[in-house]
N, C-alpha and C positions, 0 to 999 in steps of 0.2 A: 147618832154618831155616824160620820162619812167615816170611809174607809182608811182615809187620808190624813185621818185623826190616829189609825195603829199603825200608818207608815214608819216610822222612826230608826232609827240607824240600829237601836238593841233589839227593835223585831223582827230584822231582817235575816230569815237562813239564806235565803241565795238572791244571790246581785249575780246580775250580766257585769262581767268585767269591764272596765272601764274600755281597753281598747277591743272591745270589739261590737262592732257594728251593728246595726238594725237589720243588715243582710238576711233573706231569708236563705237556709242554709239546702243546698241540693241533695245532705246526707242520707241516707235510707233510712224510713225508722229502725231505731235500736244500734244503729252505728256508732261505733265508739269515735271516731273522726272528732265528732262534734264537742267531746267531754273534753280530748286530749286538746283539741283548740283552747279549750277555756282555760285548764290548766296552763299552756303556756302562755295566755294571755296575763292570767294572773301571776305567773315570777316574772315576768319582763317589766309587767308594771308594781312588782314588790321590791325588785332590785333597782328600778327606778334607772334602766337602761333603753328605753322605749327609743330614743333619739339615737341610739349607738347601734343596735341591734336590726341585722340581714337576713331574711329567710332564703332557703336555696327551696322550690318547688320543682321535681321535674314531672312526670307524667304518672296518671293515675286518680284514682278518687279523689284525691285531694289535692290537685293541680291547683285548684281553683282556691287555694286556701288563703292566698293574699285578697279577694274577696270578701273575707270575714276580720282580720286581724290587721288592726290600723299600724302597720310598720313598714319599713321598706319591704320590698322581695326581690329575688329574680327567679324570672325562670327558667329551668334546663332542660337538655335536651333528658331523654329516656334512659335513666341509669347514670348522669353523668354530675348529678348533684354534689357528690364530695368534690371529686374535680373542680367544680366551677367555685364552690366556696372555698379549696384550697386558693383559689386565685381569689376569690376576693378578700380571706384574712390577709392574705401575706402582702396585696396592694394596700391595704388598710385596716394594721393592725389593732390599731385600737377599737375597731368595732367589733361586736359581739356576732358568732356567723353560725348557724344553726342551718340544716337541714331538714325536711320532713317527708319518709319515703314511706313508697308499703314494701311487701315483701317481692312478691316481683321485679321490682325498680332495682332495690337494694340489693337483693340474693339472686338475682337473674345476671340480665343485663348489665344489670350493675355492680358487680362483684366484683371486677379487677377494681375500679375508681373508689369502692367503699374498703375492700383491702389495704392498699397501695396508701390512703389516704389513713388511716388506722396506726399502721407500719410505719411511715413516717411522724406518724403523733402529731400530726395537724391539729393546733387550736381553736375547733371547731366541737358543735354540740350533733349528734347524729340522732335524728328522735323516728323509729322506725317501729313501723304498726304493721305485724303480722296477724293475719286473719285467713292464712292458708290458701287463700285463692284468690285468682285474680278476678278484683272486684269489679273494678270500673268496665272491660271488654268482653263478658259475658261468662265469668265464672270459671275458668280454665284453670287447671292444674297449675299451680305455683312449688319453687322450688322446697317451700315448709308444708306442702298437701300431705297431710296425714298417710299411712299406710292403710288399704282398705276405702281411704278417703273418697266419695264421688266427686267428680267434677264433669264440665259441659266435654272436657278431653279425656277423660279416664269415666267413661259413664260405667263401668264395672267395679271401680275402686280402683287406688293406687297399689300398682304391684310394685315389689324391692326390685323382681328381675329386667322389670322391664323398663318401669320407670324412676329407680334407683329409690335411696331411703329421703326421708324428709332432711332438710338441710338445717341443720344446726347453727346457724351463721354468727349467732352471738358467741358460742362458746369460740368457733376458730380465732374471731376477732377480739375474746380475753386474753389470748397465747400472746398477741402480738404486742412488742415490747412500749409500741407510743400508746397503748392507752392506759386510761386512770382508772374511767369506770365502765363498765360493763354491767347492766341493771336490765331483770326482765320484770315487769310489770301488767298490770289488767289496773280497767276502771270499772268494773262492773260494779261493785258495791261502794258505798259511802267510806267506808274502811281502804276498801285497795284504795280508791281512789285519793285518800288524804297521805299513803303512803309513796304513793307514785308522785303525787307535787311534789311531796319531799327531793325525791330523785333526781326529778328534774333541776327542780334548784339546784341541788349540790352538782349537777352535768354543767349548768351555767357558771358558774363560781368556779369549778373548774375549770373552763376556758376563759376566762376572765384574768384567771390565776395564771397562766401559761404552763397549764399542769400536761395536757396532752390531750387524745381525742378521749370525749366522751360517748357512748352509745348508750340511749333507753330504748328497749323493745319496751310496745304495746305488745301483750297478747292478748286479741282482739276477733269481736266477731264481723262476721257480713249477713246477718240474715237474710238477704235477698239471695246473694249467691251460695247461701247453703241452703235455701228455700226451707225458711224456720220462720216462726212468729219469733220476735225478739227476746219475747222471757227463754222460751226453748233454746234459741241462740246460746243466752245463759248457761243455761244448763250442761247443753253440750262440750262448752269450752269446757267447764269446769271437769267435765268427764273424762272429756277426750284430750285438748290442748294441755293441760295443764300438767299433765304425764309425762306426755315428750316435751314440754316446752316450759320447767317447772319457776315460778315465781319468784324471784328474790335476786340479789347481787351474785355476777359469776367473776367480778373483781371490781374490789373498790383500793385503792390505791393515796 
């Protein structure tokens, strides 16, 4: 018997999604980048909106995620991602407009454009992956670094007095009146991760809907720049992240 003989559609636990590519991917092992790719690749091509639908990309690990996910993109400047898909829903409504930022991009630099863009209930999907530190530029202190946290800039840990508390960015941006949903989420196990596609769906269907802005937090590891083996990564979230940064909807709407 060849192999090719148990190929069959009812053997199959994991397919590569349709849209996405044979690229090999630059992600660090254990990176969740790479899961949450798949994930949107599969509701884009379950909603059967692949032709409508605009990623906004700005700066960061996953810059390069048009790359991997056969749809349109653009990309933006550092932090300016809601901004630019503000302007491209409202030039062309009918298309489906998503963003993909980390924490830094989003709760940095990017905070008035991810605020502003929120507050007005822009028609857009907002898909942001917090991993506590900045990944892509050598591991630095990010606005969600834990307290106690090391980074390449706080190589002591994160102090409150000095370098304030970890930023809660999703809960500010439940308070505000344009969004729908508000969802924190992890891919680490087979379970989160069939609960977080869920999420995401209903984020797009949401904008779809002209419900208002939706936001999914990834809470997500880097084990490179928390210098972990990737199970450990694991683990750590689960200890550490998951505390200040706890799992579930903080408004669905």
């Amino acid at each position: 018997m060849n192999v090719t003989d148990i190929i069959k559609p009812e053997n199959i636990v994991y397919q590569k999604p349709r849209l996405m590519n044979d690229n090999h991917m630059h992600y660090c092992p254990g990176c969740s980048h790479g899961v949450v790719h798949k994930l949107i690749a599969e509701v884009i091509d379950e909603l059967g909106i692949e032709e409508k639908t605009i990623g906004v990309a700005p700066v960061g690990c996953a810059v390069f995620a048009y790359n991997y996910l056969d749809i349109d993109w653009q990309e933006a400047a550092h932090g300016r991602a809601p901004a630019v898909a503000t302007g491209i829903k409202r030039l062309n409504p009918d298309k489906v407009v998503f963003t993909y930022q980390g924490d830094g991009d989003l709760a940095a630099i990017g905070t008035a454009e991810t605020i502003h863009a929120c507050n007005r209930g822009e028609n857009i999907v907002i898909i942001f992956i917090n991993n506590a530190i900045y990944g892509m530029t050598g591991g630095q202190m990010a606005p969600t670094t834990l307290i106690n946290m090391k980074t390449s800039t706080c190589p002591f840990g994160r102090n409150e007095q000095l370098n304030g508390y970890p930023l809660k960015i999703s809960d500010l941006l439940a308070q505000l009146e344009g969004t729908c949903l508000v969802t924190r989420q992890s891919v680490h196990t087979a379970p989160a991760i069939k609960k977080a596609k869920k999420k995401l769906r209903l984020a797009f269907e949401n904008s779809m809907a002209g419900k208002g802005t939706s936001i999914v937090e990834f809470v997500s590891t880097c084990a490179s720049g928390w210098k972990m083996t990737p199970e450990a990564s694991n683990k750590w979230m689960e200890q550490n992240m998951f505390p200040m940064y706890p799992i579930g909807d903080l408004k669905n709407v």
